[in-house]
C-alpha positions, 0 to 999 in steps of 0.5 A: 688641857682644859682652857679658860674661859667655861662654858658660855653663861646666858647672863652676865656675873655682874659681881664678878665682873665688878671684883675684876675691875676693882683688882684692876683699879687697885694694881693701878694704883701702885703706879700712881702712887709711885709717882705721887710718892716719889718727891717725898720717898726722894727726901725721906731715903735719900734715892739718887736719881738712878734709884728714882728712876728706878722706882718709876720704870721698874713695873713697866720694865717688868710687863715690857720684858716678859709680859708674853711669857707671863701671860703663857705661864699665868695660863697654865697657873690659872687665871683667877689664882694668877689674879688673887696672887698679884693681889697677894704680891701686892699687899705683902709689897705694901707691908714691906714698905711701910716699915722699909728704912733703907733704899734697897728694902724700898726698891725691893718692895717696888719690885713685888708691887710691879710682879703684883700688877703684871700678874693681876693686868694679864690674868683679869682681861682672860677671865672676862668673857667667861663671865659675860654673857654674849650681848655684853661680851664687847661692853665688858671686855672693853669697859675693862682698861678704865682700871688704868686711869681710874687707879693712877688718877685716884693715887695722884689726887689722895696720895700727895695729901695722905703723905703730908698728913699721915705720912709713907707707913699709913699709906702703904697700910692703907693701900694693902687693906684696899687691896686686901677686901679686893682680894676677898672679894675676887675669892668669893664672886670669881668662879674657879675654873677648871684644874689646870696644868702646865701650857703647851709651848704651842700656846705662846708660839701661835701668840707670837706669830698671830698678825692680829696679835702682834699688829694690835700689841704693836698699836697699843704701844704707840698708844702708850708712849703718847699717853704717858709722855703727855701726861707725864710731861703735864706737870713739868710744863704746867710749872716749868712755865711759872703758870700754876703751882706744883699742887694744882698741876698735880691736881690738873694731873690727875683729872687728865687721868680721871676723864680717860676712864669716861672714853673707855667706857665710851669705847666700850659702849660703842663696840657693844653699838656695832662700832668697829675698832678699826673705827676706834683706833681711827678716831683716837688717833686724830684727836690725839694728833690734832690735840698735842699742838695746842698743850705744848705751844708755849704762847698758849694760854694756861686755860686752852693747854688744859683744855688740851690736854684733857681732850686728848684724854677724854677722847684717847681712851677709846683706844684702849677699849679697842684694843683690849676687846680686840686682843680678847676676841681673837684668842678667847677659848684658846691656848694662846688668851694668856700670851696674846694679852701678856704681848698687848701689855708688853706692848704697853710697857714698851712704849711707856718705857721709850715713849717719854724720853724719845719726846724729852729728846726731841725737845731738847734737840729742836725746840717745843715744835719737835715735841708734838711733831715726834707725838703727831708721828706716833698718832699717824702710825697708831692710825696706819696700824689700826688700818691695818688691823682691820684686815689682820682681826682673826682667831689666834691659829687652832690646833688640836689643843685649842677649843675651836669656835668664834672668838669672843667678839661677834656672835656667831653660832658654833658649828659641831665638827662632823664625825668621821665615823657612823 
């Protein structure tokens, strides 16, 4: 079976590139925008909390359930035609729900948003290194988790005064023709790779018992369920303690979001340095730990819980960075890239599925001190995986499908298999 990614390239399809991480940016989008939406859609259709929650949970639940499966599957479709899919899912979601008028008809179109963003997040990563040539490989693959923050950060900020201005239909228009130029765009700079055909089961098996794999899917969701139980959390404590109104602890919100795209890219450049991700994984999760005290001390002053709280972002992003760059280099060229990336975001969609109501819990069970205590936990168990991982990195296991060869992380030169015959 013929494997994605090609041949290696002797410089980098910047446009390429560039189209792949505005897919990225604009699949986010459809999480923020949820959030964003969700007080107004509340009154608007009359959700029940169930249903609100609902609407929340349904595009993490998706990748949670099923994101190996359908990183294998995406694999044999085709990582550029899973891309241009997702993003096609995505706009016919946004058409379908400007003219919802009912629950159902809403929550449905939710349901295409989140299948849209699952195919678009674990085909994207598997393309890049084909499109990068060697010395740029670790700063692209990298750089490539800014998608989250940058799309979530941008709908919180416009969406809010977009409502109230021109109201859900010219939203979601609005959101479908963005995506729509993106999907050109992906159509006209992405190469085509190769006819595909349908993935050996192999392919997901080698994923599923790779420790490299597993211990940085594993990693990446305690990163998640720190990342969104903080952030999801800042508004409702911005508020709650009569220190700021709703539209200024949204707009703080959404620049906690926004600085994390600066730590990726930071993440990026740094293993493109030489830095390792062991280095990383470290690094992040000290910040994070020592940050979570001071937002959630309620004797706090309001300036030094911002402070906080967008340190920990600032300096969490590297995290993604790494784990990102490190999942690709150790399945690229194999039969295993779409499964290996599909575990890193059902990592993901794990831990922003438990992350916020086991840090809810807690503080409901023992007080605001329970709540960074639960945090500071998850931070020391980011870091002893990331210990780990520097003795786990290595390729996804071979067989006679894979394309043997060095993963698409240190620079090392193929070695032709001797011929067993003169």
């Amino acid at each position: 079976m013929a494997l994605e990614p090609g041949p290696a390239r002797t410089c980098t399809s910047w446009a390429a590139v560039v189209s792949l991480a505005a897919a990225g940016v604009v699949a986010a989008v459809q999480i923020g925008k949820g959030a964003a939406a969700l007080p107004v859609l509340t009154e608007q259709f009359g959700l029940s909390s169930a249903a609100a929650a609902w609407f929340l949970s349904v595009v993490s639940a998706m990748g949670a359930a099923a994101g190996a499966l359908l990183g294998w599957l995406g694999q044999g479709l085709g990582f550029r035609r899973q891309v241009q899919l997702g993003l096609l899912a995505v706009v016919l979601a946004n058409l379908a729900g400007a003219v919802a008028a009912s629950t159902p008809w809403l929550l449905g179109a939710r349901v295409a948003e989140g299948l849209g963003f699952v195919l678009v997040v674990l085909a994207a990563p598997a393309l890049l290194p084909s499109l990068a040539a060697p010395g740029h490989r670790r700063l692209v693959v990298g750089g490539w988790g800014v998608y989250m923050p940058v799309g979530s950060g941008l709908a919180v900020l416009f969406v809010p005064p977009a409502l109230t201005g021109w109201g859900w239909p010219v939203v979601c228009l609005a959101d479908a023709a963005c995506t729509a130029a993106v999907l050109v765009a992906v159509a006209r700079w992405v190469p085509p790779g190769p006819v595909r055909r349908l993935p050996r089961v192999d392919g997901l098996t080698r994923a599923l018992r790779a420790p490299g794999v597993l211990c940085v899917s594993g990693l990446f969701a305690l990163y998640a369920a720190q990342y969104l139980a903080v952030v999801g959390l800042l508004p409702t404590l911005l508020v709650g303690a009569g220190q700021l109104s709703l539209p200024a602890a949204g707009t703080v919100t959404a620049a906690v979001f926004l600085v994390n795209a600066p730590s990726n890219l930071l993440g990026a450049l740094l293993l493109h340095r030489g830095w390792s991700r062991r280095a990383l994984f470290l690094g992040g999760a000290a910040c994070m730990a020592a940050t979570v005290w001071p937002l959630f001390d309620p004797g706090r002053p309001l300036g030094v819980r911002i402070a906080a709280a967008l340190t920990f972002s600032a300096c969490s992003g590297v995290v993604p960075a790494a784990a990102f760059s490190g999942v690709v280099a150790m399945s690229a060229r194999s039969p295993s890239a779409g499964a290996s990336v599909g575990l890193l975001m059902q990592g993901s969609g794990i831990g922003q599925l438990l992350g916020p109501p086991l840090v809810v819990a807690a503080g409901a069970a023992g007080g605001w001190t329970a709540r960074p205590l639960v945090l500071g936990a998850l931070a020391a168990g980011l870091a002893v995986a990331g210990l780990a991982y520097g003795r786990l990195e290595r390729p996804v296991a071979t067989g006679p499908a894979a394309v043997t060869g060095p993963p698409a992380g240190p620079d090392r030169r193929r070695r032709r298999p001797r011929s067993r015959t003169r």
